[in-house]
N, C-alpha and C positions, 0 to 999 in steps of 0.2 A: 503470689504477687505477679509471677510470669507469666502465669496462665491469665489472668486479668488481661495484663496489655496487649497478649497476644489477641485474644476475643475482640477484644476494642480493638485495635488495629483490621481484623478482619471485617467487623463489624463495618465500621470509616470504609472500607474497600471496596465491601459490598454496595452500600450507600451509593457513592461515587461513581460507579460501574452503573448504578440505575437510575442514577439521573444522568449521567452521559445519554442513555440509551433515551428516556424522557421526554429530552428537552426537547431534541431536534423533533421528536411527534407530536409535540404540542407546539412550537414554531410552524410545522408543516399545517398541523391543524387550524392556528388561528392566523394565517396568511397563506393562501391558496396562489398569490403570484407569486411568492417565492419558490413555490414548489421546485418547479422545475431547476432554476438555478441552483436548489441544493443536491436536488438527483441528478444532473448531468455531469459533474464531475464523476459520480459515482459509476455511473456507467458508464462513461470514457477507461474507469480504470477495470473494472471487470472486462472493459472486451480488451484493452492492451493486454490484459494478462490470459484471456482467452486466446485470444491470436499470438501470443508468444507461446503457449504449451501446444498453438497447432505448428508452427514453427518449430518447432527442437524435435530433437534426433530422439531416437530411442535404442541408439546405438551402446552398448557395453562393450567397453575393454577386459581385455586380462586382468587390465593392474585395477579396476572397479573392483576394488573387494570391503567389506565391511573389518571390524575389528579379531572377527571369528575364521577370515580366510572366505567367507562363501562370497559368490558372485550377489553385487543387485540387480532387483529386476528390471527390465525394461521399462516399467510401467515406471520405476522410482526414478530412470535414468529422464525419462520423458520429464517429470516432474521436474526435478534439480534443474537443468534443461531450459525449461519454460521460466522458470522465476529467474535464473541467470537473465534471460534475454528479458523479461521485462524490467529485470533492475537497472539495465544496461539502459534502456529505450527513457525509462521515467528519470535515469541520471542526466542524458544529454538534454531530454527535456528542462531539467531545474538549471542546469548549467546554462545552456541556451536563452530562459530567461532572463539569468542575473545580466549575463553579456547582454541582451537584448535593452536589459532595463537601466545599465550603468553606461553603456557604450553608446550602443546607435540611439536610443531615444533622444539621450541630453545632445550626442551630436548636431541630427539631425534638425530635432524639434527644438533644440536649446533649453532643455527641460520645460514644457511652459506645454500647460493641457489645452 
């Protein structure tokens, strides 16, 4: 009876997983203006995260050791590195716009589009 719900559960997952992937290529397909608006974010965020791993160090410390004692390697140190600094970049961004959208809009513009 475990192995049932388990299947089914996996089954649901898989599902899920292919219509995520799906839909947006059949949005993209039967609406050609949208295009762009959906890809641009996308590629705003591959090059922040692009320019954060050419930003980060590839510098190892002593105390960089994994669970076994061995040093990591630079190439990992570069990694960790680059996704720190784009986590960092996409957080002030989201913080920035709730301030932007709570504070200075309703200020300035007295909330009214």
């Amino acid at each position: 009876m475990i192995n049932f719900g388990l299947i089914l559960t996996y089954l649901l997952i898989g599902v899920a997983i292919i219509a995520c992937i799906v839909s947006p290529i059949l949005q993209i397909k039967n609406n050609k203006k949208k295009t762009t608006k959906m890809i641009m974010p996308i590629i705003v965020l591959v090059l922040i995260m692009f320019l954060s791993f050419l930003i980060a160090s590839n510098e190892v410390l002593p105390s960089y050791t994994d669970a076994n004692g061995a040093l990591i390697s630079t190439n990992l140190s570069k990694i960790v590195g680059g996704a720190l600094i784009s986590f960092y970049l996409l957080s002030l961004f989201a913080i920035g716009s709730v301030l932007y959208s709570e504070f200075v809009y309703k200020i300035f513009k007295n909330g009214k589009k």
